[in-house]
N, C-alpha and C positions, 0 to 999 in steps of 0.2 A: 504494500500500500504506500503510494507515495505519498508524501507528505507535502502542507499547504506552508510557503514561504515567505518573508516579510520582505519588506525594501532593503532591510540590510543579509538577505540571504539564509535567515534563521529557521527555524520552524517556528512557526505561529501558532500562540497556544490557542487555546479552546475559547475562552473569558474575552482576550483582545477581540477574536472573530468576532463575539456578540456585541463588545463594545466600540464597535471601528466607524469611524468617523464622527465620534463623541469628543470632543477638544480635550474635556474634562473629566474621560469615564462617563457611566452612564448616567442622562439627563432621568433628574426629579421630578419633571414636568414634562410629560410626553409631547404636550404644545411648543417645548423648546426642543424638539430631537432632531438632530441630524437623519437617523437611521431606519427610523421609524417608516413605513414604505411611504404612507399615506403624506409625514412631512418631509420627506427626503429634497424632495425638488422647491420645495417653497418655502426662495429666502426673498422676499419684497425689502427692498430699501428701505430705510428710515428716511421719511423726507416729515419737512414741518407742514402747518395747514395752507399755510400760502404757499409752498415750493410746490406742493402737487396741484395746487391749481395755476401756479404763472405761466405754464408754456400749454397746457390743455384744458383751460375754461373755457375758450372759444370755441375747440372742436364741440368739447361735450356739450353746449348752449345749440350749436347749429346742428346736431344730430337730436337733440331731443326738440328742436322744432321744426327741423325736418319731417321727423316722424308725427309729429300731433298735427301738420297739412296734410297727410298723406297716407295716415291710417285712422279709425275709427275709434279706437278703443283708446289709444291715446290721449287724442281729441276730447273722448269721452270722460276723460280720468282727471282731465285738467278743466275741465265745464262744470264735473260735478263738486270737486272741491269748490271750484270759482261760486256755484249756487248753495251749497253748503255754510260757508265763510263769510261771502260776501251779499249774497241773495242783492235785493232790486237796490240793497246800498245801507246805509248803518246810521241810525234816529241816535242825534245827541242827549247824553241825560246830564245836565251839570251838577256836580255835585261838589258844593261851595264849604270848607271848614267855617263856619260861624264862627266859633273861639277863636282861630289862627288870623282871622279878617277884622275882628274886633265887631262883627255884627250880630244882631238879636237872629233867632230860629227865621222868624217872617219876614225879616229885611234879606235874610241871604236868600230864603225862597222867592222872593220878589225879585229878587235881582237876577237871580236865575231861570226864572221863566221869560226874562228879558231878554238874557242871553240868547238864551232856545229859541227863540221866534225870529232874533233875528239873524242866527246863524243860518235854520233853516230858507228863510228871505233868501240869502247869502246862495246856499247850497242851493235852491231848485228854482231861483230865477233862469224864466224863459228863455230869456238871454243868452243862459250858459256863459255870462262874463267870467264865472271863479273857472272856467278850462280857460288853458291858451290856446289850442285850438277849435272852440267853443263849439265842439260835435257833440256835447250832455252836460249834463248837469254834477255837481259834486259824487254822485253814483258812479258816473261813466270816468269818471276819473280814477274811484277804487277800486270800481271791476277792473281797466285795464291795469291799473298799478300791480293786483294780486294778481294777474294773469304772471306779467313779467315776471313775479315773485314764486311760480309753479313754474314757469318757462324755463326761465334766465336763472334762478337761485337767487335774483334778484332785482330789487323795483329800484327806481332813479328818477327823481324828479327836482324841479328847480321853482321854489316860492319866490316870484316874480312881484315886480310893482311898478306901475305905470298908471299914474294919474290921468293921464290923456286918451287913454286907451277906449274907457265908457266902463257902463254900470255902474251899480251904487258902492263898490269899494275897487280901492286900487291891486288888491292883493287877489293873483291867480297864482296858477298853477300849468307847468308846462313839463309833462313828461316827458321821460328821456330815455332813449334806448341804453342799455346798458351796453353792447358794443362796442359803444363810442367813446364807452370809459377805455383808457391807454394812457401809457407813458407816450410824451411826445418821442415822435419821430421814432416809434417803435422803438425806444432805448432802453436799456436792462434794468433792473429794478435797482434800487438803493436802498443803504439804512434808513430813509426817512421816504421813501417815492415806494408805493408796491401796486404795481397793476393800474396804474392812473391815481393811485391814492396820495395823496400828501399826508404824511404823519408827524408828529411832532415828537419832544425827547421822550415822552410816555408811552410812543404807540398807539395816542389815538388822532384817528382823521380830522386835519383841520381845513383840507380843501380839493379840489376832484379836479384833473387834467379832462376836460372833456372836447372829444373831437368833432370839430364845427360840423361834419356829415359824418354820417354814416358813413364803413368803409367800402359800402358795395355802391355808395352814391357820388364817389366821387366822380367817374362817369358822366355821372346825368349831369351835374353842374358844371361840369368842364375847369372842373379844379385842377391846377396842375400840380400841386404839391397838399396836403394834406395840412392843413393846420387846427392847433388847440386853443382853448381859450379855458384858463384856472378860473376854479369858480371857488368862493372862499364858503367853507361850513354853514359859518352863520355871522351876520355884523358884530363891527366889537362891543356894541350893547345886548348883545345874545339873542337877535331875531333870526330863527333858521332861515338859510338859503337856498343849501341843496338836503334833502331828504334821500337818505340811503338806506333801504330797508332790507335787512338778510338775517340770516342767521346761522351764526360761526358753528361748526365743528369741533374746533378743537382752537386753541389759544394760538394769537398769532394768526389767527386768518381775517383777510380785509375783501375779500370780494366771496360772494355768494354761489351755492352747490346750486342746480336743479334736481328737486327732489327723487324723480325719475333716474340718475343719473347711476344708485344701484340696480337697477333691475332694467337700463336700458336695452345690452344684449340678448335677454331673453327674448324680452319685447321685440326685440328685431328677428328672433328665429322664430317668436310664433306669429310674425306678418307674416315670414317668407313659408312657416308651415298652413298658414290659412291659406295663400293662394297656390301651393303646390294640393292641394285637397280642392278645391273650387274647378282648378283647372283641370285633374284627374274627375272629378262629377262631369264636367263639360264634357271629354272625351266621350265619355262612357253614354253618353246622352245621345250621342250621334249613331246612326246604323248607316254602313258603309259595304253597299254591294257590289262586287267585281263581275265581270262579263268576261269569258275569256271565249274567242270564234276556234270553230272545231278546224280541224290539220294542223300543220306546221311548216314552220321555213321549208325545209326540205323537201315535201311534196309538193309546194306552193313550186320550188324553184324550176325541178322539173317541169312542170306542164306549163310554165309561163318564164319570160325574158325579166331580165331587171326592170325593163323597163313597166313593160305589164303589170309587178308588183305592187311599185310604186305609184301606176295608175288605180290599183286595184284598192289600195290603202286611202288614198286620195278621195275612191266615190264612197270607203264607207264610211270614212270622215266626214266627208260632204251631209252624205243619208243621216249621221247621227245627229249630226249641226242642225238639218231641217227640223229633224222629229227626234229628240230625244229622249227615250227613255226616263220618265218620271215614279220617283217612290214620293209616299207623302211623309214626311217628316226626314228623307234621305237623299243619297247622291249616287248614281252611279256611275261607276270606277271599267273603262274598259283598257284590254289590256294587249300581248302581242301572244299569239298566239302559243300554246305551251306554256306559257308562266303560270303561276298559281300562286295565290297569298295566304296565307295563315295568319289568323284575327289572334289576338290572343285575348285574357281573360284577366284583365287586372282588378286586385280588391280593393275598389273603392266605391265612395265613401267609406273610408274605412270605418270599423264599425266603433274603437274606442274613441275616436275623433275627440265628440263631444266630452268627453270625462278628460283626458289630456288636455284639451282648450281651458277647458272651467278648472282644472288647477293652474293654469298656469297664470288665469284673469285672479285668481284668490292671492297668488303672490303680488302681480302687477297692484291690485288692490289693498292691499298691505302695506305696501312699499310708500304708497301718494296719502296713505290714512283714510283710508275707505272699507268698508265690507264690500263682499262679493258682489252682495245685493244690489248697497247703490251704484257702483260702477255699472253692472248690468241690468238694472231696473229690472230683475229676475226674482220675484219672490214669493215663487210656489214652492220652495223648500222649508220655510223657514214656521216656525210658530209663533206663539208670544212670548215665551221664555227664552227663546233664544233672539227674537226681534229686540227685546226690550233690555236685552244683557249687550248685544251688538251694539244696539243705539246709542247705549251712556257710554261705552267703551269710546266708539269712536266722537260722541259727543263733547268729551272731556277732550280729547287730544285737538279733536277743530276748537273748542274752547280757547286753550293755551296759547294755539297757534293765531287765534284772532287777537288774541289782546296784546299779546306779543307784538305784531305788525301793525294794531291802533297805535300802540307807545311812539314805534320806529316809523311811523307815515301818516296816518290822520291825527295823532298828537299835533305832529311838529307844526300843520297844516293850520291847526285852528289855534295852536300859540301864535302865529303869525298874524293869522286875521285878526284874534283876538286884540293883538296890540293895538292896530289899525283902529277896532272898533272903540277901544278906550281913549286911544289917543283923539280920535275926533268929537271926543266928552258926551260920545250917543248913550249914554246912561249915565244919571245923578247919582252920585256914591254919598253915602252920611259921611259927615267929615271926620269921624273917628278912625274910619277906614283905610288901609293905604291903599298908596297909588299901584298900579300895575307894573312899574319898573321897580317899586319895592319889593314887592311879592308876587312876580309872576306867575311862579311853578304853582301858589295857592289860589290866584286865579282862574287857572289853564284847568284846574281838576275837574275831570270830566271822566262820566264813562258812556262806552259806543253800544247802544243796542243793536244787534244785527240780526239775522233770519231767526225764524222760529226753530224750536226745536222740532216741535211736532208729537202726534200721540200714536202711541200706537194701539193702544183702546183707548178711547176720548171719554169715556166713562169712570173707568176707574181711576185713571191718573187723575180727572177732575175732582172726583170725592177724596183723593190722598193727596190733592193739594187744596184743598177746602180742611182737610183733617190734619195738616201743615200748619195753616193760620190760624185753625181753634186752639191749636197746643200752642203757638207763640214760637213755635223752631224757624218759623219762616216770614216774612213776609210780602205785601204785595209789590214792589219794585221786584223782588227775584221772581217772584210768579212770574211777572208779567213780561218781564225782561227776558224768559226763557220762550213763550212764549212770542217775541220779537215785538212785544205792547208797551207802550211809554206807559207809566201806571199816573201818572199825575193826566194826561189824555184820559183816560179810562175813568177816571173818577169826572176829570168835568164832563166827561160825555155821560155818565152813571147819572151826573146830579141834571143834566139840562132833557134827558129822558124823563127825568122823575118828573122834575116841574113842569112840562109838558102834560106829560100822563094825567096830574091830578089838577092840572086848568082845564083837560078834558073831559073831568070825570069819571078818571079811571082809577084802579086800585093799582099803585107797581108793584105793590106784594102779593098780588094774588098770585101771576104765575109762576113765583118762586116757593109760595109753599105748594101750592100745587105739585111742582115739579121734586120738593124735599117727600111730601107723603108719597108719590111714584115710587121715590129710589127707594123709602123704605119698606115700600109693599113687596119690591125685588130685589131684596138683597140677595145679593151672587155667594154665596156661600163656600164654595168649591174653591180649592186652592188653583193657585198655574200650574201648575202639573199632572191635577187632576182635567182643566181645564183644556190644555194640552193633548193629554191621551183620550180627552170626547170626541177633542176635534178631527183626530187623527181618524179616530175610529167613524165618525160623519163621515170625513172625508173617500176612506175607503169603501 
């Protein structure tokens, strides 16, 4: 038996063979092994959060919007968060410290439905003055901003002011393709410059290299050389300028991931597998008959001249040309005499198809913060127990992520108007109160109501948010706010019903106790799970 030898010509014992290519002997952590078969081959560099994005945020941006023009489910993935997060646009609620302003409970609620009315003024005049390019309203500004923000990994916008412009304030809003963020003249990054960002001694951004076109526009302008123009954070009395909304990975990164941008490759093998299955149906859909004429060259050559052949070929090309041969739903195929074709029998639609696809949309749908369901508006699988565990699952995480991108882009938006609006003394402050350059950040506090949540039995969530406010756990601004309802709205419209109702002569309580003896003549008894297994059982 021969024996197995080392680099230096020895026998190699037993122990080294198992330990070989362990720097250190055998690793304690199989996630760190050389040898291990599974991590043999994979050793990824250490790079920091901005080093893997500086030479490829651009591919990965133009391949994940490539795909969401040009495939459906994509598209699909980035619309449904966009209506989730942002729905028709987001109802300001101000919510003023009293103590921290030096004002009574009802002077800061006064002052604050001041606010509110005329922000809204602000945000859905007809006009469309608060866009710079005035195609919507304050809405059409956040839908597109979160589009970029599922797109790009990142939104860019620039809080503009132009008195001459029109409208009732001078304060818009003019988005900005993230693209056109860069270092001038495509130059390398630096300790204080990364990816068009200007940073100061801390690391944080104090101003954005932005490129006067887009790069794929320089073309249509007939620019011949590319130029930037710095746009500074914010003025040096702290009114934003440029709004930069993203969210870091890991420390040390300055420009934004698209969310997509794990699970992009799969998504591109299960395009190219949808239409390799589509195309295989098409095939298989078609009936394809051959015609082959009786003899062969060889007899043919005999009893006739080249010439004759070719005349012979010629009339029944002519004959078929006149009158050809029709099947309904096919084509027929003639041929030269002697040949013969063989069809074959491919298995398609394949029959796992659909279970392959729907895991593979359950990952895509994971990956953007969605269930299966809403990505494919598909919800013949599910119940109420598993609807209503899905729902808050993914409810909480669109939660985080909206108030997160309020902070980073509608904050900065309405600190800016906000100043505007005090500076032109459109509201009487009590003179105890300070000014807005004193205390802006306790000005500015506001929170964004956005889409509803929604129910998934309208019944019982209604009695367990009714059995919410009787115990005192809850109140109605969160009600109402989950619901996507300003609750201060809801009560004056409650009270201007009521008053109505009884200059009518009507009773407004009647149909509410009505409707309380209803629910308690039907009380649901049955748990969800028992409720669950009726259903199942109906349903089969």
């Amino acid at each position: 038996m021969s024996a197995i030898l080392d680099r230096f010509g020895a026998p190699m014992k037993a122990q080294a063979i198992i330990q070989r290519g362990e720097p250190f002997g055998r690793s304690a952590y199989e996630a760190a092994s050389y040898s291990h078969q599974d991590m043999a081959g994979w050793l990824p560099r250490s790079v920091s959060g901005q080093s893997a994005l500086t030479t490829e945020r651009d591919l990965i941006s133009d391949r994940v919007q490539d795909i969401a023009r040009n495939d459906g489910w994509a598209s699909a993935s980035m619309s449904r968060s966009l209506d989730l997060v942002v729905g028709s646009g987001w109802r300001l609620s101000v919510d003023l410290p009293a103590k921290l302003l030096n004002l009574e409970p009802d002077e800061a609620d006064e002052i604050a439905d001041q606010i509110e009315e005329a922000w809204t003024s602000y945000a859905e005049d007809p006009g469309f003055w608060c866009n710079a390019s005035r195609q919507g309203p304050m809405a059409a500004v956040l839908g597109l901003a979160y589009r970029q923000r599922v797109g790009d990994g990142e939104a860019l916008a620039e809080i503009c002011w132009d008195e001459t412009r029109g409208g009732s304030f001078a304060t818009f809003v003019k988005m900005v393709d993230p693209d056109r963020l860069s270092n001038p003249n495509a130059t390398f990054d630096t300790s204080d410059r990364r990816a068009g960002v200007q940073l100061d001694e801390h690391g944080a951004a104090i101003g954005y290299h932005i490129r006067t076109h887009h790069p794929d526009d320089d073309a249509v302008w007939g620019a011949s050389l590319p130029e930037w123009t710095f746009v500074e954070r914010e003025t040096e009395w702290g009114r934003p300028v440029m709004v930069h909304a993203f969210e870091a990975d890991r420390a040390g990164q300055f420009r934004g991931v698209p969310p997509m941008a794990p699970i992009l490759r799969k998504l591109k093998q299960m395009v190219k597998y949808d239409e390799a299955e589509l195309q295989a149906a098409m095939v298989n859909a078609v009936l394809a008959a051959f015609i082959t004429s009786p003899g062969n060259h060889d007899d043919l050559a005999e009893a006739m001249t080249a010439k004759d052949i070719s005349a012979l070929n010629l009339d029944r090309l002519k004959s078929y040309q006149e009158a050809p041969p029709r099947m309904p739903g096919g084509t027929a195929h003639f041929l030269y005499p002697g040949d013969q074709v063989t069809l074959t029998q491919p298995g398609h639609p394949n029959s796992g198809f659909e279970a392959f696809f729907r895991a593979g949309l359950r990952n895509v749908a994971s990956t953007v913060g969605l269930t299966y369901e809403q990505l494919t508006m598909d919800w013949s699988q599910v119940n109420y127990s598993s609807a209503r565990a899905a729902l808050l699952e993914i409810w909480r995480g669109l939660t985080a992520r909206k108030d997160m991108f309020a902070a980073q882009f509608m904050g900065q938006i309405y600190r800016a108007w906000l100043e505007e609006y005090f500076d032109r003394r459109l509201i009487k402050l009590p003179a105890k109160a300070p000014s807005f350059e004193a205390m802006s950040a306790a000005w500015a506090r506001a929170d964004w109501i956005g889409p509803a949540r929604g129910w998934v039995d309208p019944q019982r969530e209604a009695e367990a948010a009714g059995m919410r406010l009787s115990l005192g756990i809850s109140d109605l601004d969160r009600e109402c706010a989950e619901q996507g309802l300003d609750w201060k709205q809801v009560t004056r419209k409650r009270g201007r019903i009521r008053r109505m109702m009884i200059a009518e002569g009507l009773d407004p309580d009647a149909g509410r106790v009505e409707a309380r003896i209803q629910t308690e003549s039907t009380v649901d008894t049955e748990s969800n799970d028992q409720r669950d297994k009726r259903e199942r059982e109906e349903a089969a």
